[in-house]
C-alpha positions as CSV (number, residue, x, y, z in Angstrom):
1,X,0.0,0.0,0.0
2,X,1.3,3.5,-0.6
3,X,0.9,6.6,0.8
4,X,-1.8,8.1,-1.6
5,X,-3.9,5.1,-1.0
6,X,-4.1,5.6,2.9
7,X,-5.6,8.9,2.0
8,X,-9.5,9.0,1.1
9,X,-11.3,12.1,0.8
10,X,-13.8,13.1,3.3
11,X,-17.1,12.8,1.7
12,X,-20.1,14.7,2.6
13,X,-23.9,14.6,1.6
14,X,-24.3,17.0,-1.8
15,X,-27.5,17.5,-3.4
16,X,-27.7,16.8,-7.0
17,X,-29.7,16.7,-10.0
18,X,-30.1,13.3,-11.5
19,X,-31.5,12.5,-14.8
20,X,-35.1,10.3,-14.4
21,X,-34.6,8.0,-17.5
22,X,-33.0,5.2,-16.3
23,X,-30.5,4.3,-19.6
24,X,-29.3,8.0,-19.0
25,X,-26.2,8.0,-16.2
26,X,-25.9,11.7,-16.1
27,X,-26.2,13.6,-12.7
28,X,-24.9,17.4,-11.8
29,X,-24.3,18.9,-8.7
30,X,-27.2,21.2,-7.7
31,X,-24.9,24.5,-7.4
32,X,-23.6,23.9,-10.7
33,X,-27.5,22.9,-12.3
34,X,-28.9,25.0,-15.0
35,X,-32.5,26.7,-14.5
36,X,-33.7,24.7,-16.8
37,X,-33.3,21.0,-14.7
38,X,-33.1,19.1,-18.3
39,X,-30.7,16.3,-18.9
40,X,-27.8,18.0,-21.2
41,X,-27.7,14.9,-23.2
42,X,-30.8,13.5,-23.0
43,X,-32.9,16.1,-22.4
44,X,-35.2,14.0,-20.6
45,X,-36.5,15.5,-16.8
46,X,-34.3,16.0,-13.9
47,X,-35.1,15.1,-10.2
48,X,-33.2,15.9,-7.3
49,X,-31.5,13.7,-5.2
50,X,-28.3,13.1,-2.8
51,X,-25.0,11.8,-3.5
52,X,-22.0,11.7,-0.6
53,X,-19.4,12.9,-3.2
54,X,-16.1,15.3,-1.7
55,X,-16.1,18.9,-1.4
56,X,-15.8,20.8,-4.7
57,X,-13.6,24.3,-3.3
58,X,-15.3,26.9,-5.8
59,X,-11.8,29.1,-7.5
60,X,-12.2,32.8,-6.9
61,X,-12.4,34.8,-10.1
62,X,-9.4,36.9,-10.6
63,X,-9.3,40.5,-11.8
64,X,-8.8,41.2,-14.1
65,X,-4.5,42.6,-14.4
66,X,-4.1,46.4,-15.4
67,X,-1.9,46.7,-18.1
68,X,1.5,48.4,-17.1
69,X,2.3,51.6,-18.5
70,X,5.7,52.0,-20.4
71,X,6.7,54.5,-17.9
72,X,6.8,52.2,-14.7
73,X,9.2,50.4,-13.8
């Protein structure tokens, strides 16, 4: 066994979309769902449900840099 295998993420309850049609496997996180709640590749009906997956840590949005004047140095 080696050291990344001892690790496991800590997983905690996340509600999700999932798609209703049972052939269809697709599922989204609920903070990342559209309006809409329609399967992106089915386009069948979406119903919500839990799924104990990790944390997702949401990147802050840079600014934007200003661009440097040829007179700075």
């Amino acid at each position: 066994m080696t050291a990344s295998e001892d690790i496991k993420p800590v997983l905690t309850p996340t509600k999700i979309l999932k798609c209703r049609n049972a052939e269809c496997k697709v599922w989204v996180r609920d903070e990342f769902a559209t309006t809409e709640q329609t399967c992106p590749i089915c386009k069948g009906p979406m119903i919500k449900s839990i799924k104990h997956l990790p944390a997702v840590q949401n990147k802050i949005k840079r600014q934007p840099r200003k661009p440097k004047s040829e007179f700075d140095f």
